[in-house]
N, C-alpha and C positions, 0 to 999 in steps of 0.2 A: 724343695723350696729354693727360690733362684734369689741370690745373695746380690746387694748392689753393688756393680765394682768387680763382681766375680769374671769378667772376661777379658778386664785389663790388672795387671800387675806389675811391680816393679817402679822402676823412678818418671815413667813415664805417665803413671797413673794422677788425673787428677788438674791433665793440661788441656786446656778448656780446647784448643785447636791441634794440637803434636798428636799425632798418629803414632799407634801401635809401631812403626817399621821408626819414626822417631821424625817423621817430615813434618814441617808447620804449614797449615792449610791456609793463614790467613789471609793470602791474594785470592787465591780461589774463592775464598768464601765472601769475601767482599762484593768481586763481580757477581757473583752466583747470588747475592744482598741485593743487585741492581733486579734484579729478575722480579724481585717482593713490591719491590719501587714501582713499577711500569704496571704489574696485574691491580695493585691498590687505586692507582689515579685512572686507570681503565675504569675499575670499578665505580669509584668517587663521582665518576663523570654521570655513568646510569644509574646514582640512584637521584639525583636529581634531575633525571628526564622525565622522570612522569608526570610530572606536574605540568611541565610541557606541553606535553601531547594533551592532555584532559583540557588546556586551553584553546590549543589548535585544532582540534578534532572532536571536543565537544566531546569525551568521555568520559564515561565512572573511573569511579576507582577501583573498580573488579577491572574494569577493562584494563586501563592505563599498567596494569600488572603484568599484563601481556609482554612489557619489556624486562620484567623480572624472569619470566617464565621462559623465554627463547633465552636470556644471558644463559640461564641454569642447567638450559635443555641441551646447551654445550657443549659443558661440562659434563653432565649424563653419560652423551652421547661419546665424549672422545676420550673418555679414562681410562677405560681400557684399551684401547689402540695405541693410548699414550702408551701407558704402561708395559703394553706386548712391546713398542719400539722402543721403549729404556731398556727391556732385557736383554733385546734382542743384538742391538746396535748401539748402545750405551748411552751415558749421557747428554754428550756432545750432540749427538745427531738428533737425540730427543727435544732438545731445547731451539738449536736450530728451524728444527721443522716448527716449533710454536714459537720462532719468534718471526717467521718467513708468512704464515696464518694469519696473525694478529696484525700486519702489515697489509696483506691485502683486506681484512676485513673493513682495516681505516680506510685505505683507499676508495672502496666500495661505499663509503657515503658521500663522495664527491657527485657520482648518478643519480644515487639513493636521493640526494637532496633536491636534484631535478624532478625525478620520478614524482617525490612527494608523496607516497601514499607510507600508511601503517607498516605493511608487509614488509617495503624497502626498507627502513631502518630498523623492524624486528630483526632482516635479515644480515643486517651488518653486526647488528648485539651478537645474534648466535656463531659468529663467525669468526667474529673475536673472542669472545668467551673459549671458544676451542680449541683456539691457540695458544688460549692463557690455559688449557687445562694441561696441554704440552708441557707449561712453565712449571705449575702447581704441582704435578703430578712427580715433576724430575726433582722441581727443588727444594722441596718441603723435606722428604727424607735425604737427599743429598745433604743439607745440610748438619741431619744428625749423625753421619760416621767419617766428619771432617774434625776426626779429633775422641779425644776418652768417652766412650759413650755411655757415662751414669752424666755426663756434660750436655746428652741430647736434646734435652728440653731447656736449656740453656742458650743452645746455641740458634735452633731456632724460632726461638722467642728473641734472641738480639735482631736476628734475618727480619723477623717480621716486625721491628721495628721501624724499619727500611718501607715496611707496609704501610705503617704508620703514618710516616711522611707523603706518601702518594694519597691517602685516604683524606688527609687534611688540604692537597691542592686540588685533588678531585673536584668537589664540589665550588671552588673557587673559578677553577677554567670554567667547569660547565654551564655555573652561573653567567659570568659573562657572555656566551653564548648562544645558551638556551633561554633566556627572558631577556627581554629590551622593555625598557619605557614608551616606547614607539609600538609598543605591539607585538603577539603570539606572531601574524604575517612574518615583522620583522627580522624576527631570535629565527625564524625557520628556516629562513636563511644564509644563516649563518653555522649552521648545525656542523656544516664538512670542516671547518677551516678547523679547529684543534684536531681534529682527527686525522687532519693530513700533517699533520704537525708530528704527531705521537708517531707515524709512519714513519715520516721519515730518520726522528730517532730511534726506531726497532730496527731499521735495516744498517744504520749505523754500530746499533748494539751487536747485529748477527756477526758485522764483519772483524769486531774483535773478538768473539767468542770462536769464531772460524781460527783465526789464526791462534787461539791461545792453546794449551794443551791440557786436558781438563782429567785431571786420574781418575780408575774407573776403584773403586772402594769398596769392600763388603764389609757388612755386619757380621761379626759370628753369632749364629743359630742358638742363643743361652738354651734354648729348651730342647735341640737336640744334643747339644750337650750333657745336658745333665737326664739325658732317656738315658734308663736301663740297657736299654738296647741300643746302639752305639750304628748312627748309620740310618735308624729310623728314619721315615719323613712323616708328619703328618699334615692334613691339608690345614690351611690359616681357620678356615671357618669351623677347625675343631677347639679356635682358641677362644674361650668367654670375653678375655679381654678387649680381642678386634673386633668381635663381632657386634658387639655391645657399645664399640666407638662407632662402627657405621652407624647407629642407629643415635649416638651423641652427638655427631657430626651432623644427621639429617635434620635435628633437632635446633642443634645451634644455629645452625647455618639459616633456617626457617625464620627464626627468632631476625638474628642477626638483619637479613634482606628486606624486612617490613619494616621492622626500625627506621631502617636506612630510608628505604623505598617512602614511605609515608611520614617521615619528619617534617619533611618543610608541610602537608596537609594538616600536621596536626597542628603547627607552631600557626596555620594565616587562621586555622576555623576555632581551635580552645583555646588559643593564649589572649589574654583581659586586653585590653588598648594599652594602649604604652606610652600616649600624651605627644603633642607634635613636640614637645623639647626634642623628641629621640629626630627626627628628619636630618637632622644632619649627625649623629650619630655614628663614629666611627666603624664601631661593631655592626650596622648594617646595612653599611656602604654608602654612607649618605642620606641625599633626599629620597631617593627610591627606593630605601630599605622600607617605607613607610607607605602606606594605602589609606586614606578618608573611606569608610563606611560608617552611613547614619552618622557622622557629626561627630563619629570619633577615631584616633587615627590607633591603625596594626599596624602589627609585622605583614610587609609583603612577601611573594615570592623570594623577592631577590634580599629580601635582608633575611629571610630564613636562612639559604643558602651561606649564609655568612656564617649565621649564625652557627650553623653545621658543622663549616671548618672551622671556624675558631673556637667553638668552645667542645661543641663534640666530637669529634675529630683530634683535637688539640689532648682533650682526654684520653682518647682513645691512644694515642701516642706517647702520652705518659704513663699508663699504665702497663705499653706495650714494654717501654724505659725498665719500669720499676720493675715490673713484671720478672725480668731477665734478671736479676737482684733477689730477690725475692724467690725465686723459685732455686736457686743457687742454695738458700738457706734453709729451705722447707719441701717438705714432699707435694710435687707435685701436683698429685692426687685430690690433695688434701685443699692445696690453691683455689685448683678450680671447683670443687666442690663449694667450700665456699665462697670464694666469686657469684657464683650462679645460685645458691641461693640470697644471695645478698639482690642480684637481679631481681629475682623472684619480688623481692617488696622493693624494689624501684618500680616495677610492672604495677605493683598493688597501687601504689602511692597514685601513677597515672591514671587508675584505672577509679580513683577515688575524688577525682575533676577539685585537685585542692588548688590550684591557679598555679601563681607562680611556682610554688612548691613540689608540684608535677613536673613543671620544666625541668626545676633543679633536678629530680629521679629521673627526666629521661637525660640530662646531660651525664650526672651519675653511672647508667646504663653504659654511657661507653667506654669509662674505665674499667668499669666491671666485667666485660665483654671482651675484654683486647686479648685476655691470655688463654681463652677458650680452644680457637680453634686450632693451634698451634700446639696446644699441651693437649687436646685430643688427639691430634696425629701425632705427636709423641707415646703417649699413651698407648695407642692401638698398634702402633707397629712396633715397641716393646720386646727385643728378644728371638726377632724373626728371622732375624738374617738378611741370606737372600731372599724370600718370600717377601720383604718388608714392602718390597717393589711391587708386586701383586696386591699386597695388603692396602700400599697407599693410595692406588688405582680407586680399590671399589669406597676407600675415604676420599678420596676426592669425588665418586658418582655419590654418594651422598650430599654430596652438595646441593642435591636435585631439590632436598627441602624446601632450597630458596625460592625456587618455579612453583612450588603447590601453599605450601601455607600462603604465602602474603596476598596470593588471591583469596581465600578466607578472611583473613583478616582487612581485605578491601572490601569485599563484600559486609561484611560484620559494618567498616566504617559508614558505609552504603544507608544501611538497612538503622543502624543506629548512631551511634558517633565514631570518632575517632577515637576517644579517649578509653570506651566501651572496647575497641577491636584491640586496644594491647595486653586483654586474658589471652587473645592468641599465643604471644611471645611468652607469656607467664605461665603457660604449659610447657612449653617447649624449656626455659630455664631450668623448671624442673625435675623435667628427663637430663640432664643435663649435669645437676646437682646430684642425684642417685648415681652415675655412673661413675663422676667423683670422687663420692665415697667408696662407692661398692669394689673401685679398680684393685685393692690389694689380694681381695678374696677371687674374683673373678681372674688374676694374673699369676695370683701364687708367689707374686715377689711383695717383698714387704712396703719397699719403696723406690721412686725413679726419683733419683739427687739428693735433695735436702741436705743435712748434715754428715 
């Protein structure tokens, strides 16, 4: 049985950033906080593109998915090359090269937006995506052995707070954007100019990560540690724990990208009229947060959008807050388990078209949501060591759920409603919930933090 705390001892044990040798990581871990910042508002930006394009291009929402599918397809595709050039060549040069990626990818919708077709801007999504899988794949464990590691779910849950903050201006840039009052023509327009923007602060970002000096860190191995046999190696995929996060991860993360992906669809087609008082309405942007259909006024486009970051988004970043609180006090484990079944009847609630009261379960949904995927990659890479690095690899190509469910669950929106298509995510939470619980037995360790 692997004891919590058992590979740090002494007076250093218990310091949320001090390292084993007695260093405090907290500049490091700050810039390496910016890293969380830039993949979230990347993110924030695509998941209100779809709604876009189903304007401009006259598509379903199976289709319109298609920019979920290339962001995820990635991610898929560069986890493991990430991961091979974090072992290989360390962190420094890992991150570098995604954040070198991610700059040409922005740059690349400046043509993209001449070109004008589907293809070109799927092709920028995936391009970016790949160089945030560079970022994802280095920083998400990097962050857990910048300091006592029964602290690691701790510390990457304050990191992705930082996420937090990007996820909430996300959807604000790209609102601005990606819809105009003047027309789908007009916004389409305008697609390249935040993207050249985000550019040229990545290549800004590279150049002080170039010059800083970034220490290269290992985990100790708990489980070859504590083998009988001293020196063992066994392969990751012999561990319940990891492997059973890939498969939480592919879950979450599915969950997570439809939500996102199909929020502002559900907020213009199930949410009730809201009365022309709201047209000037701070919460969604004014007069144009509002649409006349038949004689009574919605939410549009662009006040979903709003809606998005301020209220879920805004959750989403307080629970990421609490979250880091919160799991300090209680086993991890135990969080996300129920988190995710608490989802689970936020899912119900939408899926039960009770009006507003659905809104409030999917605003709900993304407090619930915030401490998922961060405490699954805690979770899964638990005890690994150096392997953790391998491990976070094929957790980050998990990510791929995000590219296959949410076209299901477009198509479901398709074929019946929207509110019908969030069983999708309500499967998925509770894959998600089972893992939560199940992680003590399936790890062999009692618990990761808590008291």
């Amino acid at each position: 049985m692997i004891q919590q705390g058992s590979v740090l001892k002494g007076p250093n044990q218990g310091r949320l950033f001090q390292g084993a040798d007695g260093r405090n990581h907290l500049g490091i871990f700050a810039l390496i906080s910016s890293l969380f910042f830039l993949w979230a508002l990347c993110n924030g930006m695509i998941d209100v593109m779809d709604k876009h394009f189903q304007d401009f291009l006259h598509l379903t929402k199976a289709q319109s998915a298609w920019v979920q599918f290339s962001h995820y397809l990635g991610y898929f595709l560069m986890a493991l090359p990430a991961g091979w050039l974090a072992r290989k060549l360390g962190y420094k040069v890992g991150i570098l090269s995604g954040l070198i990626m991610v700059a040409l990818g922005c740059l690349w919708f400046i043509p993209a937006t001449q070109i004008s077709t589907f293809w070109a801007f799927l092709l920028g999504v995936c391009v970016i995506s790949m160089g945030l899988t560079f970022l994802e794949t280095i920083a998400n464990p990097y962050t857990t052995v910048l300091g006592a590691p029964q602290f690691a779910a701790v510390r990457i849950n304050i990191a992705q707070s930082f996420n937090g903050v990007g996820w909430i201006l996300g959807p604000i840039v790209g609102g601005m954007f990606f819809y105009s009052s003047q027309g789908a023509e007009v916004a389409h327009q305008q697609l390249w100019i935040p993207y050249a923007g985000i550019a040229g602060g990545v290549l800004l970002l590279a150049l002080v990560f170039l010059v800083v000096r970034l220490p290269e860190i290992s985990a100790p191995d708990e489980y070859q540690l504590n083998s009988r046999t001293p020196g063992s190696t066994k392969s990751i995929w012999s561990h319940p724990h990891f492997v059973m996060a890939v498969v939480a991860q592919f879950f979450y993360v599915a969950a997570q990208a439809g939500i996102f992906a199909f929020f502002i669809n559900y907020v213009v087609s199930e949410i009730p009229p809201v009365g022309e008082a709201w047209k000037n309405s701070f919460w969604l942007g004014g007069s144009e947060g509002v649409r006349e259909r038949g004689g009574d006024w919605f939410i549009s486009e662009q006040g979903a959008t709003k809606l998005l970051a301020y209220f879920g988004f805004t959750l989403f970043l307080l629970g990421r807050a609490t979250g880091a609180w919160v799991l300090a006090k209680i086993p991890a484990h135990r969080v996300m388990g129920i988190y995710a079944l608490a989802n689970v009847g936020m899912m119900a609630g939408i899926v039960l078209k009770l009006g507003w009261l659905s809104l409030g379960a999917l605003f709900l949904s993304f407090f619930f949501m915030s401490v998922m995927f961060p405490t699954i990659f805690a979770l899964g890479i638990h005890g690994l060591g150096e392997k953790s690095k391998l491990a976070s690899s094929f957790i980050v190509m998990a990510i791929m759920g995000g590219a296959l469910l949410p076209k299901v669950m477009g198509w479901v929106g398709d074929v019946k409603d929207m509110s019908i298509a969030f069983l999708v995510p309500l499967g998925c939470f509770a894959v998600v919930a089972m893992y939560g619980f199940a992680w003590p037995k399936l790890s062999g360790s009692r618990d990761l933090l808590g008291t």
